[in-house]
N, CA, C and O atoms as a GROMACS GRO file, in nm:
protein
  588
    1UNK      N    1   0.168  -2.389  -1.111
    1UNK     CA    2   0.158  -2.357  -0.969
    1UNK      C    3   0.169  -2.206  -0.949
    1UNK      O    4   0.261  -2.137  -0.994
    2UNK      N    5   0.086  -2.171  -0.890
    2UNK     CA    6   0.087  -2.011  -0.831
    2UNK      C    7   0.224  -1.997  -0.778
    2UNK      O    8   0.298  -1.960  -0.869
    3UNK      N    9   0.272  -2.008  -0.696
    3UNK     CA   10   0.388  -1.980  -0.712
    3UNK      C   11   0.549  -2.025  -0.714
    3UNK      O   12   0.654  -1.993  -0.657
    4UNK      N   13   0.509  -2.107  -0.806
    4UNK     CA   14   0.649  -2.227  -0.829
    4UNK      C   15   0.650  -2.320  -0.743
    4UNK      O   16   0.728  -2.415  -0.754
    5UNK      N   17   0.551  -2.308  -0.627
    5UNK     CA   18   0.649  -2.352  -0.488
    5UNK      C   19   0.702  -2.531  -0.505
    5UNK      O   20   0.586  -2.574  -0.514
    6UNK      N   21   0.775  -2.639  -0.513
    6UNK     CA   22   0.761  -2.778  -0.514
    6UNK      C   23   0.660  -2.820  -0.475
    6UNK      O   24   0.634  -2.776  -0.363
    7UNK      N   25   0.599  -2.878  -0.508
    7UNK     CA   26   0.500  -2.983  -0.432
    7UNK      C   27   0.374  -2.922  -0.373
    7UNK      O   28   0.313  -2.970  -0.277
    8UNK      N   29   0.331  -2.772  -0.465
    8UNK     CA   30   0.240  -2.660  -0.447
    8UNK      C   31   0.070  -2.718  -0.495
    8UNK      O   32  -0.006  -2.644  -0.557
    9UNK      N   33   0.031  -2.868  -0.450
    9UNK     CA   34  -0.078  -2.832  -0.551
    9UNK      C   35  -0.202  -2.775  -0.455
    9UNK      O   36  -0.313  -2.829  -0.459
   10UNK      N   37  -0.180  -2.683  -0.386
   10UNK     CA   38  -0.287  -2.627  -0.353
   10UNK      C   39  -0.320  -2.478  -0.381
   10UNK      O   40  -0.424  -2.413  -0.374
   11UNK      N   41  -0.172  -2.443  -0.419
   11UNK     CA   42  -0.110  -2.311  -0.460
   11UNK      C   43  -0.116  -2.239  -0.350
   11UNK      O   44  -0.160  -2.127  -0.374
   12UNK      N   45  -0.087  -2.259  -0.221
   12UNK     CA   46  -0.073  -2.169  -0.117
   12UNK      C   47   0.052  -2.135  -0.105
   12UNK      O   48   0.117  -2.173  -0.203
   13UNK      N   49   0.119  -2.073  -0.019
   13UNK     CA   50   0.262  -1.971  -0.014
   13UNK      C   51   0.347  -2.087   0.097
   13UNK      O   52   0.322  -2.166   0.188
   14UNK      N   53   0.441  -2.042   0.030
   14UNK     CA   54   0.554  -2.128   0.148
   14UNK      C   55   0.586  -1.995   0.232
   14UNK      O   56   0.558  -1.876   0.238
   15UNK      N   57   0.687  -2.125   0.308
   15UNK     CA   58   0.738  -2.027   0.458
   15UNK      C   59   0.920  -2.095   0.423
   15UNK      O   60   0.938  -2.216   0.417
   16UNK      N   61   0.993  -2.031   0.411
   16UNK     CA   62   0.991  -1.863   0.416
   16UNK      C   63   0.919  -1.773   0.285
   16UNK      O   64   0.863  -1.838   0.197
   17UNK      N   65   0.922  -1.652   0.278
   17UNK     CA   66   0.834  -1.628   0.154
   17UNK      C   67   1.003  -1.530   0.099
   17UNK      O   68   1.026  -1.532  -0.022
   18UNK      N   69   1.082  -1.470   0.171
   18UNK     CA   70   1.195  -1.420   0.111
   18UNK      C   71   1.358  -1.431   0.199
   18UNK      O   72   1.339  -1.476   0.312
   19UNK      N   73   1.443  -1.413   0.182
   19UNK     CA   74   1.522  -1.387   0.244
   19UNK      C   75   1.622  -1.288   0.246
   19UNK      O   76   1.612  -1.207   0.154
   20UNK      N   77   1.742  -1.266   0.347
   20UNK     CA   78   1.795  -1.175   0.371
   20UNK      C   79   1.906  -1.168   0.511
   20UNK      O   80   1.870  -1.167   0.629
   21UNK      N   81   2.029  -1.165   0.467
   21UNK     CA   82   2.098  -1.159   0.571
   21UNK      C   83   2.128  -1.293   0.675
   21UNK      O   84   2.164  -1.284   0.792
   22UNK      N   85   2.113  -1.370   0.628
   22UNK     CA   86   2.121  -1.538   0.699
   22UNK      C   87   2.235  -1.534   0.808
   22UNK      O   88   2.218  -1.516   0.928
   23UNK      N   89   2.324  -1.549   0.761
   23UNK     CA   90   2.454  -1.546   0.809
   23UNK      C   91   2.478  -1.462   0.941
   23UNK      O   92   2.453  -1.344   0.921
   24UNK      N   93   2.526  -1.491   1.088
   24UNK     CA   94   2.592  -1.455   1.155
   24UNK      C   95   2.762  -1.456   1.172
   24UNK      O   96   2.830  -1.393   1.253
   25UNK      N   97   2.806  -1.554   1.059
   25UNK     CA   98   2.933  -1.534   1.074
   25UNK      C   99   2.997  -1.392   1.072
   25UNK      O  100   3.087  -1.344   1.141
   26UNK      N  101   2.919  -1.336   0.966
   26UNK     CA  102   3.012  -1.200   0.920
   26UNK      C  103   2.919  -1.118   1.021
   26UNK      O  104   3.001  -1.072   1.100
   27UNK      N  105   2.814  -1.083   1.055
   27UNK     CA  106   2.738  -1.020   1.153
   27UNK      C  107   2.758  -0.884   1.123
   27UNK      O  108   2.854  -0.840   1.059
   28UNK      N  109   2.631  -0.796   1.188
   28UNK     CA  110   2.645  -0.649   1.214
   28UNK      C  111   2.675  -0.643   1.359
   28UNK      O  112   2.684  -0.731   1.445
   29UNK      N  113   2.684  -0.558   1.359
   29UNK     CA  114   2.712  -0.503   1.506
   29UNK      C  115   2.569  -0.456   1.602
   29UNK      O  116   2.505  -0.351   1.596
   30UNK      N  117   2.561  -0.495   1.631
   30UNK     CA  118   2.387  -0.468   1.745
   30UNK      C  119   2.472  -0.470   1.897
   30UNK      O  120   2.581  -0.503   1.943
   31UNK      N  121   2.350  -0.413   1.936
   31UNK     CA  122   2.375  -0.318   2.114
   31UNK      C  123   2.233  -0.346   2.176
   31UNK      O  124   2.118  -0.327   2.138
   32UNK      N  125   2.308  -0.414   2.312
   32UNK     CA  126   2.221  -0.496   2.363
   32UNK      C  127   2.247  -0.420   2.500
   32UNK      O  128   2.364  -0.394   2.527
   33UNK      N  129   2.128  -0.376   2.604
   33UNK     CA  130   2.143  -0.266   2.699
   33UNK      C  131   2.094  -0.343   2.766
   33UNK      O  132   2.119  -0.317   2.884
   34UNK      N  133   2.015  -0.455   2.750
   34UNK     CA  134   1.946  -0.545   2.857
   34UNK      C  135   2.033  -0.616   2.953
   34UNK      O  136   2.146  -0.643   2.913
   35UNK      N  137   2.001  -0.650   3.068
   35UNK     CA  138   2.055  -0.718   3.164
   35UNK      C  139   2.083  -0.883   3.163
   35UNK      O  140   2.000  -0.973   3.150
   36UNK      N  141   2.187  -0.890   3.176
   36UNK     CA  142   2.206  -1.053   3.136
   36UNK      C  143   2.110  -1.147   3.233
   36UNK      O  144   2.142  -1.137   3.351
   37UNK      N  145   2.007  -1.230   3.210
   37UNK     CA  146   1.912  -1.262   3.306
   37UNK      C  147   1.987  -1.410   3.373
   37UNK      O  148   1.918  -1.473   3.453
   38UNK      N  149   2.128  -1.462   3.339
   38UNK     CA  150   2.180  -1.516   3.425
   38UNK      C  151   2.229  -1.442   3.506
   38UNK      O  152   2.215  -1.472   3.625
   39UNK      N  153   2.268  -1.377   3.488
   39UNK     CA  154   2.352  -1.233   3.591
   39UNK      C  155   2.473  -1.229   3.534
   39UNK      O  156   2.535  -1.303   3.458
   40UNK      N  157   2.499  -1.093   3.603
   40UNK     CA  158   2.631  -1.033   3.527
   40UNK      C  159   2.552  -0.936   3.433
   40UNK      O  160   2.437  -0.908   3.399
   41UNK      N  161   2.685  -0.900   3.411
   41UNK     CA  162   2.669  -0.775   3.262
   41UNK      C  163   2.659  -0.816   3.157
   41UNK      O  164   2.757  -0.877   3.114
   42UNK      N  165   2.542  -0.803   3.073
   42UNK     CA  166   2.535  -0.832   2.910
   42UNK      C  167   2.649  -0.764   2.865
   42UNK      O  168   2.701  -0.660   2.907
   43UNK      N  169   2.693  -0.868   2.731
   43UNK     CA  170   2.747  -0.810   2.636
   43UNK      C  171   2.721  -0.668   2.550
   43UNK      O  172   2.659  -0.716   2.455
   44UNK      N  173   2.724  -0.601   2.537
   44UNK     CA  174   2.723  -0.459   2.506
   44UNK      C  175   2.684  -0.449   2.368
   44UNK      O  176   2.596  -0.385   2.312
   45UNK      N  177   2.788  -0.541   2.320
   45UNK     CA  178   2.804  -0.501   2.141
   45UNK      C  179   2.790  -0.647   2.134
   45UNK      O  180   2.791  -0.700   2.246
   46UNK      N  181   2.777  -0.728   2.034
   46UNK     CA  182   2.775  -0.863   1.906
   46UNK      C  183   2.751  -0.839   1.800
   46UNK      O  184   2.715  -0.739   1.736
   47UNK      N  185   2.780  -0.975   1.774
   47UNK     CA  186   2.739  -0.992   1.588
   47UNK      C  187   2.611  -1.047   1.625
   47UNK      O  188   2.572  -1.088   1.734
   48UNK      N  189   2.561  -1.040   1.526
   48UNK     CA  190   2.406  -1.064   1.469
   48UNK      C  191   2.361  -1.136   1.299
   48UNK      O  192   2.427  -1.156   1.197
   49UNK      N  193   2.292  -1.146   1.316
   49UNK     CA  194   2.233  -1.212   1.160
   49UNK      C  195   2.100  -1.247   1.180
   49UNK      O  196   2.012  -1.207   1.256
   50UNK      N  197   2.110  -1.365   1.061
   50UNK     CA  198   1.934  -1.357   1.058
   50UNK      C  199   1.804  -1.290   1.092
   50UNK      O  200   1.792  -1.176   1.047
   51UNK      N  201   1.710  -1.335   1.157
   51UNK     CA  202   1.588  -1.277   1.103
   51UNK      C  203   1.611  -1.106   1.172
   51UNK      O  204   1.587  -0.998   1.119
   52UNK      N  205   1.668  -1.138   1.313
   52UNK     CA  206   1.708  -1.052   1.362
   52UNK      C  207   1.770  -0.914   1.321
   52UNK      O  208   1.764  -0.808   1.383
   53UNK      N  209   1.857  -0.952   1.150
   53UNK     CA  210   1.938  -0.829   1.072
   53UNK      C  211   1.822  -0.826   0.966
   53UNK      O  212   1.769  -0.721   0.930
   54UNK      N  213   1.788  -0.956   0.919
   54UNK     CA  214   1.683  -0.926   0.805
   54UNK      C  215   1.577  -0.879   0.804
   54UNK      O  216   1.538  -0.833   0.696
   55UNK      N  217   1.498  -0.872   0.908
   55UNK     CA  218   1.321  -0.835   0.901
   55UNK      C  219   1.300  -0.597   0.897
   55UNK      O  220   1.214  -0.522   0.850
   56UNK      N  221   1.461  -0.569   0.988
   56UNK     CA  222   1.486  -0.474   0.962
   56UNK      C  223   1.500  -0.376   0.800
   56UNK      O  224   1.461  -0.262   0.776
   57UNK      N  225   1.571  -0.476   0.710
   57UNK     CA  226   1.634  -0.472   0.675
   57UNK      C  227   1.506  -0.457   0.528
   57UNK      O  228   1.490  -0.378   0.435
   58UNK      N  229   1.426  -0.603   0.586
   58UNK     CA  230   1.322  -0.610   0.460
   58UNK      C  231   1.269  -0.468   0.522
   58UNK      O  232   1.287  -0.386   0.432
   59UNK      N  233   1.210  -0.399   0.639
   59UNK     CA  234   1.090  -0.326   0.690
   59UNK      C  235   1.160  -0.161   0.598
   59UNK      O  236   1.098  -0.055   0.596
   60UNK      N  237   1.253  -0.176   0.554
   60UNK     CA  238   1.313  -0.037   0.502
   60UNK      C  239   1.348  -0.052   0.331
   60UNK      O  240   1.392   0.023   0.244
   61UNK      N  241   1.305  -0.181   0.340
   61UNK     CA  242   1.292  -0.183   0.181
   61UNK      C  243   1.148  -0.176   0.155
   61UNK      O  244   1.120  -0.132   0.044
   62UNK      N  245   1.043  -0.212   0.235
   62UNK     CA  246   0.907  -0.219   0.178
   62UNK      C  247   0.897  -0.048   0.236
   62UNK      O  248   0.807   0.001   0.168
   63UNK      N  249   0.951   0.061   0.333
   63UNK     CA  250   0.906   0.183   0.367
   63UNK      C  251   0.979   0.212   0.241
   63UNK      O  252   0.895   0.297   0.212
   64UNK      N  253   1.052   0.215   0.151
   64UNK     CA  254   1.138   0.302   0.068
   64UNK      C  255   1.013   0.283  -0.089
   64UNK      O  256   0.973   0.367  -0.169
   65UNK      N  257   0.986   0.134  -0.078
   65UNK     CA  258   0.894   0.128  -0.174
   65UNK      C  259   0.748   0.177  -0.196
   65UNK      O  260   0.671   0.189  -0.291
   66UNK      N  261   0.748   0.197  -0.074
   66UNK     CA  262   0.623   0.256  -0.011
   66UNK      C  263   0.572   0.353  -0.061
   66UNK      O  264   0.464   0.368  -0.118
   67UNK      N  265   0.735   0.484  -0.016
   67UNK     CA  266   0.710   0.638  -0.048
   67UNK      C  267   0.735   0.645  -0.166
   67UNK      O  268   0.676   0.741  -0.216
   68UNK      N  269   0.833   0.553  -0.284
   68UNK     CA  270   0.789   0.588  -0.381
   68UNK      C  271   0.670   0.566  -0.478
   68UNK      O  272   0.659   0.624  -0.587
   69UNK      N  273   0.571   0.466  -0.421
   69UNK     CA  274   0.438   0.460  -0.483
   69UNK      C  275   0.352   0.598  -0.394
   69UNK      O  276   0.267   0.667  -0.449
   70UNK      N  277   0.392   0.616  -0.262
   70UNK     CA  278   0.299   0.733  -0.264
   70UNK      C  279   0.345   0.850  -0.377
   70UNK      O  280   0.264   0.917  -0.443
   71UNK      N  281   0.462   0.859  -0.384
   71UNK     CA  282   0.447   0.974  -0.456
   71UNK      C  283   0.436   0.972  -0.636
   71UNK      O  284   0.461   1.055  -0.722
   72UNK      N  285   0.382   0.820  -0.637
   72UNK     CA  286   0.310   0.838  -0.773
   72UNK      C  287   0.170   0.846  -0.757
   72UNK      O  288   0.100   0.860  -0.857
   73UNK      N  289   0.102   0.835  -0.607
   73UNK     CA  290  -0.007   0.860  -0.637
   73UNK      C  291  -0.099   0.698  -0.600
   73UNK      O  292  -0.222   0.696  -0.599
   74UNK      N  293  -0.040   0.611  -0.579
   74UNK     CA  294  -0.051   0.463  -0.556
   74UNK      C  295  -0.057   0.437  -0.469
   74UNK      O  296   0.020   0.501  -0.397
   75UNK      N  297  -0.145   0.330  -0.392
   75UNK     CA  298  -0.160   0.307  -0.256
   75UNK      C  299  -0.032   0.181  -0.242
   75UNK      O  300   0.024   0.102  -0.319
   76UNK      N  301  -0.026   0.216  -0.095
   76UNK     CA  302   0.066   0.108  -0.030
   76UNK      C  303   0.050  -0.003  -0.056
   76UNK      O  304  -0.063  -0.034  -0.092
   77UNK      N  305   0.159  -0.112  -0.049
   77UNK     CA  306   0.233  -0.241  -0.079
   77UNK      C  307   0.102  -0.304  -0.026
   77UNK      O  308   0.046  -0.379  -0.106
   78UNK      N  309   0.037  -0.287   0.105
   78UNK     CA  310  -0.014  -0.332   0.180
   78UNK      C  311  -0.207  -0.361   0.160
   78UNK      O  312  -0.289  -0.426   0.225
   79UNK      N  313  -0.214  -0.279   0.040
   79UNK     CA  314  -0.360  -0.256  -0.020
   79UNK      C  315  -0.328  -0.321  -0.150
   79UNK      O  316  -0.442  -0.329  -0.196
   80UNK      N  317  -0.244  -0.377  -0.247
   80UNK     CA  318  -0.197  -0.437  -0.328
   80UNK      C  319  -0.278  -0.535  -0.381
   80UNK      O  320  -0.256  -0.636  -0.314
   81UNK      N  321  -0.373  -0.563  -0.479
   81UNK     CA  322  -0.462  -0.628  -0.487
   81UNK      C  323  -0.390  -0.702  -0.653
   81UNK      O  324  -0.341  -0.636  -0.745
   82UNK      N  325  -0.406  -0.848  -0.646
   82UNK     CA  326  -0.342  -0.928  -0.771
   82UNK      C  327  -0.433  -1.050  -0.797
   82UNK      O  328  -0.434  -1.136  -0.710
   83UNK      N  329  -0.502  -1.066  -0.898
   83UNK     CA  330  -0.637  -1.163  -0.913
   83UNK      C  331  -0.505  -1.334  -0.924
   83UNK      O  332  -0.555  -1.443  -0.894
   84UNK      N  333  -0.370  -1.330  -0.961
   84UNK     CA  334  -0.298  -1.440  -0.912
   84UNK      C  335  -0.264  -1.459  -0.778
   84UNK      O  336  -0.267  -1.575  -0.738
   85UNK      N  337  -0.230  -1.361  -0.694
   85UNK     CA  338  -0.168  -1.402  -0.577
   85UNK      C  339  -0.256  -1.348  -0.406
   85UNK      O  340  -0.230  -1.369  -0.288
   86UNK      N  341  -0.365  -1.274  -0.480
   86UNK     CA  342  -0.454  -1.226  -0.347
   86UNK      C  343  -0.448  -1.059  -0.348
   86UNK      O  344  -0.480  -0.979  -0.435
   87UNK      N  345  -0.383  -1.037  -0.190
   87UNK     CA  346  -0.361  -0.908  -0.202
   87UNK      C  347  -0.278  -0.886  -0.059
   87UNK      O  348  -0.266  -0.966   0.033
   88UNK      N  349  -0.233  -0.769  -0.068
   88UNK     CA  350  -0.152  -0.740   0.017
   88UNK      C  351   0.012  -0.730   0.017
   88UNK      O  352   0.038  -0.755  -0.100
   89UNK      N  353   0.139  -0.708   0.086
   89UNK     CA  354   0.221  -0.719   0.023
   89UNK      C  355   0.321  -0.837  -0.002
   89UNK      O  356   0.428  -0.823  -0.060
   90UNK      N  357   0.269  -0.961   0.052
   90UNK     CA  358   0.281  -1.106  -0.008
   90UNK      C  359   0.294  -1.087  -0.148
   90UNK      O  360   0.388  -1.068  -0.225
   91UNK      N  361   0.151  -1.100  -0.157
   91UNK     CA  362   0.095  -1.099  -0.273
   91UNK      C  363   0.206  -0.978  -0.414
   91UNK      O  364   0.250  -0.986  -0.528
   92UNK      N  365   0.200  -0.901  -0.324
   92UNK     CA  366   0.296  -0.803  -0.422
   92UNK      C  367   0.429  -0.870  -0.458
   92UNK      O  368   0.465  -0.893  -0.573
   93UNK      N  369   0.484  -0.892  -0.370
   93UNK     CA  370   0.647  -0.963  -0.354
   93UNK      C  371   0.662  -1.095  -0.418
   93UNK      O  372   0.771  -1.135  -0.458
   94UNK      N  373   0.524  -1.181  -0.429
   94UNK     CA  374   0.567  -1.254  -0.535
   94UNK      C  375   0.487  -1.220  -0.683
   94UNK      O  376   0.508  -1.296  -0.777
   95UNK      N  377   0.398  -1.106  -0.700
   95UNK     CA  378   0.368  -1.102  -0.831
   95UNK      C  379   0.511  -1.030  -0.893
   95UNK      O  380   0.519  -1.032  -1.016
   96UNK      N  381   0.621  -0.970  -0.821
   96UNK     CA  382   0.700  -0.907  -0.872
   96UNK      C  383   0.824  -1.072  -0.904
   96UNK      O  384   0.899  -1.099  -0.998
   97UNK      N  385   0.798  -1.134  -0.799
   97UNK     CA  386   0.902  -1.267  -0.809
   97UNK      C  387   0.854  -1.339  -0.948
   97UNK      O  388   0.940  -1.420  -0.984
   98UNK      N  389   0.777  -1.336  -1.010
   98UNK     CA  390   0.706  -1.343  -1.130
   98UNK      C  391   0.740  -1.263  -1.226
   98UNK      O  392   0.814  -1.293  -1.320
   99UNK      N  393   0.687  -1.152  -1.206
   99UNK     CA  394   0.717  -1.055  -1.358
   99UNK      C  395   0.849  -0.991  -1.376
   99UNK      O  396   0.882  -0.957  -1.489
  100UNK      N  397   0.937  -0.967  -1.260
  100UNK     CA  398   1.063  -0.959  -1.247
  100UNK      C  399   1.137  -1.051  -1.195
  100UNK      O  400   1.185  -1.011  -1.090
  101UNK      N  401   1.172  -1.174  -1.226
  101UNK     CA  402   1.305  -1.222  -1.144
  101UNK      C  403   1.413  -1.219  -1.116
  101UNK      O  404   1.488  -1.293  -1.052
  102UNK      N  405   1.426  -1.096  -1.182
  102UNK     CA  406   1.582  -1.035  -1.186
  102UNK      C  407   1.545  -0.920  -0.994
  102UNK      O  408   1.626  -0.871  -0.916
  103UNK      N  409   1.470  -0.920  -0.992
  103UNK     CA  410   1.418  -0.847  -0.858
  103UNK      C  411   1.515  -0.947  -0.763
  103UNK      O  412   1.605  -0.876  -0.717
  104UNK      N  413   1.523  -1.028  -0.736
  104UNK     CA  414   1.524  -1.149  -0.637
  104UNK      C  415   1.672  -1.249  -0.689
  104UNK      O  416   1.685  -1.313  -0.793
  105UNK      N  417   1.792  -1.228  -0.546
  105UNK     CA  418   1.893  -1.303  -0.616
  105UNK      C  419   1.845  -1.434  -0.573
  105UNK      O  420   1.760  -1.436  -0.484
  106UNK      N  421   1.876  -1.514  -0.611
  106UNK     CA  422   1.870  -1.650  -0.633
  106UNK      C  423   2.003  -1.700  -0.514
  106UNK      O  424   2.122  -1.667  -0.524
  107UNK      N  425   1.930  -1.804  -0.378
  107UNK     CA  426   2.052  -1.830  -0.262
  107UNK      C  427   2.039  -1.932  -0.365
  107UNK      O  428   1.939  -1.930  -0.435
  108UNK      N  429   2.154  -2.045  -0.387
  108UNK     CA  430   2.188  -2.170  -0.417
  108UNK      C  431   2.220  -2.258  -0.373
  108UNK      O  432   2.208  -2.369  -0.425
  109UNK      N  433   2.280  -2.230  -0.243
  109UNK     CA  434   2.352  -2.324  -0.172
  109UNK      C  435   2.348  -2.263  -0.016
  109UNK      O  436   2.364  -2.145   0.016
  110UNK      N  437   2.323  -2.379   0.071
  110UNK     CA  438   2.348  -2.348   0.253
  110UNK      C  439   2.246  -2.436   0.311
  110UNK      O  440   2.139  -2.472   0.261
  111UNK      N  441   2.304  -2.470   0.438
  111UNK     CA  442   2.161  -2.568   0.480
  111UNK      C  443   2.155  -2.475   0.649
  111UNK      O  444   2.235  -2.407   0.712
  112UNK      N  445   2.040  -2.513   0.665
  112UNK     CA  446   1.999  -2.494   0.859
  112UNK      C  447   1.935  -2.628   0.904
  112UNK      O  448   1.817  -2.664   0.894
  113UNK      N  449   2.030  -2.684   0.949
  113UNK     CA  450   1.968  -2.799   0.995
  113UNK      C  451   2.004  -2.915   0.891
  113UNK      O  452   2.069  -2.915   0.786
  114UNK      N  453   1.921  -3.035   0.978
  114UNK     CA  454   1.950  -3.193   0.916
  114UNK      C  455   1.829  -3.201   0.859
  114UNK      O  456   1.820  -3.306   0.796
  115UNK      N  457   1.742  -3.142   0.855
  115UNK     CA  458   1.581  -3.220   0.796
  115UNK      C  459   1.587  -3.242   0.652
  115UNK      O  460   1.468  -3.237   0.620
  116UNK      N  461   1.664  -3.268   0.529
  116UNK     CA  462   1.644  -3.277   0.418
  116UNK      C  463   1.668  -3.209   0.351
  116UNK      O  464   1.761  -3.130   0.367
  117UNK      N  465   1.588  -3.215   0.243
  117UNK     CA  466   1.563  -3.124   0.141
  117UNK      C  467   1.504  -2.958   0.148
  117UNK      O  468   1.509  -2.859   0.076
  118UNK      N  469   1.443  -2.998   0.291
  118UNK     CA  470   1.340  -2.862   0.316
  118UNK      C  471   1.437  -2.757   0.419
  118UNK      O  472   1.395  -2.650   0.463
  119UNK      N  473   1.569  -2.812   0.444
  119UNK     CA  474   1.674  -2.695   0.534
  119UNK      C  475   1.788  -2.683   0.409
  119UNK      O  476   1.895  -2.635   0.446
  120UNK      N  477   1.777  -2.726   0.251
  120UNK     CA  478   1.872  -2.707   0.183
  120UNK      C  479   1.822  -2.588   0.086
  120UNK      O  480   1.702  -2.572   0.067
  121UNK      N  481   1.915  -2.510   0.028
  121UNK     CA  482   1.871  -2.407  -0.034
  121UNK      C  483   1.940  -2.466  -0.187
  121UNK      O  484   2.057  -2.501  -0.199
  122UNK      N  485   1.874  -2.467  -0.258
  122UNK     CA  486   1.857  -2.478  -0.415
  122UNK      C  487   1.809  -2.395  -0.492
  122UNK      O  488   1.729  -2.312  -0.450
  123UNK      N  489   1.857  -2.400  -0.665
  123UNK     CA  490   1.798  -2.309  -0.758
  123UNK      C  491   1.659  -2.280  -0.732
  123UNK      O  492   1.603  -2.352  -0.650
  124UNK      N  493   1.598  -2.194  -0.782
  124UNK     CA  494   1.459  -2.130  -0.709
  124UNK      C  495   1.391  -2.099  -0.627
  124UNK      O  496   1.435  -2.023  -0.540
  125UNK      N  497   1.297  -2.131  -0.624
  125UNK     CA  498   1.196  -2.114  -0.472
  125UNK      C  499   1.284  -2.246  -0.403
  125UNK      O  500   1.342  -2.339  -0.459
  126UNK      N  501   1.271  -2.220  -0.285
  126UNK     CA  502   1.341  -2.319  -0.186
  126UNK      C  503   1.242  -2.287  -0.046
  126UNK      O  504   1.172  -2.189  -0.024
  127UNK      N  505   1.262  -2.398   0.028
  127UNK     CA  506   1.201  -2.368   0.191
  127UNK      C  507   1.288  -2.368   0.253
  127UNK      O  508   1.289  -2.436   0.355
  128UNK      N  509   1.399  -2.287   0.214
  128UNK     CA  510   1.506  -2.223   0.306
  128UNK      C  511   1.530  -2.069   0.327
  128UNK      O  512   1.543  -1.994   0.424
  129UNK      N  513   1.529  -2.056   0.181
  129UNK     CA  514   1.528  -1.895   0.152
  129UNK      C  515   1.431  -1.826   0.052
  129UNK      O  516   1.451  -1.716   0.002
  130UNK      N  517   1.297  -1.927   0.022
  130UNK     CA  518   1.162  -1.848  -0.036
  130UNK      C  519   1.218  -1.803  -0.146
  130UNK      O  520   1.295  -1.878  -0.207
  131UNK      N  521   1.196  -1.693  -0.188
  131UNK     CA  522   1.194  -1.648  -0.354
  131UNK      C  523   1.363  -1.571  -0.347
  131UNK      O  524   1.392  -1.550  -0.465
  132UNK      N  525   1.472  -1.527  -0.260
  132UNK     CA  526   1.531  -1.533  -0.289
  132UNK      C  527   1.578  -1.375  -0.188
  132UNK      O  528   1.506  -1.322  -0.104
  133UNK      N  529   1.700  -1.334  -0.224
  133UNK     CA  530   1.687  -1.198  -0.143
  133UNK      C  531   1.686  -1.067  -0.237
  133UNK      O  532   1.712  -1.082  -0.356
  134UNK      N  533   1.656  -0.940  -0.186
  134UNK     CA  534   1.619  -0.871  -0.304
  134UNK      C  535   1.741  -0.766  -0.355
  134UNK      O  536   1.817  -0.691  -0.293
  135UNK      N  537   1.730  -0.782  -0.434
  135UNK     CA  538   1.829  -0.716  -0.548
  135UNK      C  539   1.817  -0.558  -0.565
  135UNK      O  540   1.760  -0.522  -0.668
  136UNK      N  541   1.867  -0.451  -0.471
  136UNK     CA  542   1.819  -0.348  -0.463
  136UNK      C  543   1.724  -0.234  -0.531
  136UNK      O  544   1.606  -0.213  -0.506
  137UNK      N  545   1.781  -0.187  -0.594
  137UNK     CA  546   1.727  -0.137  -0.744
  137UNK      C  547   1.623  -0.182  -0.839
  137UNK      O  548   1.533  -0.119  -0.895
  138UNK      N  549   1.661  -0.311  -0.843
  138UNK     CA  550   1.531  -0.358  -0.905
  138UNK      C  551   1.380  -0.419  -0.840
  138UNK      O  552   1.273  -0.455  -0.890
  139UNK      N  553   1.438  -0.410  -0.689
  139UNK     CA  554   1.347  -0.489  -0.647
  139UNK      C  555   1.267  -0.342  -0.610
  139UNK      O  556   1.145  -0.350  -0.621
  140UNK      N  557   1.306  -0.242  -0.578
  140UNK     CA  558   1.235  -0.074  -0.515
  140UNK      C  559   1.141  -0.032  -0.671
  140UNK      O  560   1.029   0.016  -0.689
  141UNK      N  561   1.258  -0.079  -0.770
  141UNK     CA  562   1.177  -0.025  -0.910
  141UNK      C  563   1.042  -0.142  -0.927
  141UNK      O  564   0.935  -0.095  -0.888
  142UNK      N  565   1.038  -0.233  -0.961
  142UNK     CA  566   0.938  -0.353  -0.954
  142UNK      C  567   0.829  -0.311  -0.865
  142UNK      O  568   0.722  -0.303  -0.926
  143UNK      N  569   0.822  -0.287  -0.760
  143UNK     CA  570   0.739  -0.271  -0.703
  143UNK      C  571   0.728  -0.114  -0.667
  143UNK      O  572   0.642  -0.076  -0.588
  144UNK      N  573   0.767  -0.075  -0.694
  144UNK     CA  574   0.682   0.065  -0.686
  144UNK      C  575   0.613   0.107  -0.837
  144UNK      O  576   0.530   0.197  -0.852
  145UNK      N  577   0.670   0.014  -0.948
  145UNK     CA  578   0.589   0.015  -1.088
  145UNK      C  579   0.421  -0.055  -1.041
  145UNK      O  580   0.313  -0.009  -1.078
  146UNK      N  581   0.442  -0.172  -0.953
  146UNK     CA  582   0.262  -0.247  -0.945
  146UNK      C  583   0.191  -0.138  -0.932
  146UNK      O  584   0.212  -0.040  -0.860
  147UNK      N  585   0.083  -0.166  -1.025
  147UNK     CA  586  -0.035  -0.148  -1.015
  147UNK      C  587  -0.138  -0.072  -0.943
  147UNK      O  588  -0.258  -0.089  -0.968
   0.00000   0.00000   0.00000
């Protein structure tokens, strides 16, 4: 299967494709200036998590990987062309979930929701947390090595 996924035989990509930051228990701190649209005063400050801490979080790991392929001379994540996985930076993020898996920690355990198997997170690819969350260092080195 193109990309591990369970029950992949068409070899298309699952959803989620990575993860990052799940958890609101422990939360960051975010600042919210908007107006509470029940009325009253919004909360100012909260905790936060998910996609909300993560999509940030991925968008400054793919700019960091970015500038260091520009400055080898390499086009962006986003022009990424892989005769296994397509092109683009999908495609990048799992040819690296491939040739590096040390790129990508491995979630093992947590569920969202009652639906099964598909809100439980298990060894590997999972449809909870995709290929896994990324492992700093190796995941900036991995991909700013492609191609």
């Amino acid at each position: 299967m193109a990309y591990g996924l369970p029950g992949d035989e068409l070899h298309m990509r699952g959803t989620p494709d990575v993860a990052l930051y799940a958890t609101g228990k422990i939360g960051i701190a975010v600042y919210n200036s908007n107006v509470n649209p029940e009325g009253g005063e919004a909360p100012l400050w909260h905790q936060s998590g998910g996609t909300s801490a993560g999509a940030p979080m991925w968008a400054g790991i793919l700019a960091t990987a970015n500038s260091m392929r520009v400055q080898q001379g390499k086009k962006p994540l986003s022009q990424f062309e892989s005769k296994e996985f397509g092109s683009g930076t999908l495609a990048a993020l799992y040819s690296v979930g491939k040739s590096t898996p040390s790129a990508f920690m491995d979630i093992t355990e947590g569920t969202n929701g009652d639906c099964g198997d598909e809100c439980k997170a298990g060894p590997g690819y999972d449809y909870l947390t995709g290929l896994g969350v990324p492992n700093g260092k190796v995941m900036l080195e991995a991909l700013a090595a492609l191609p």
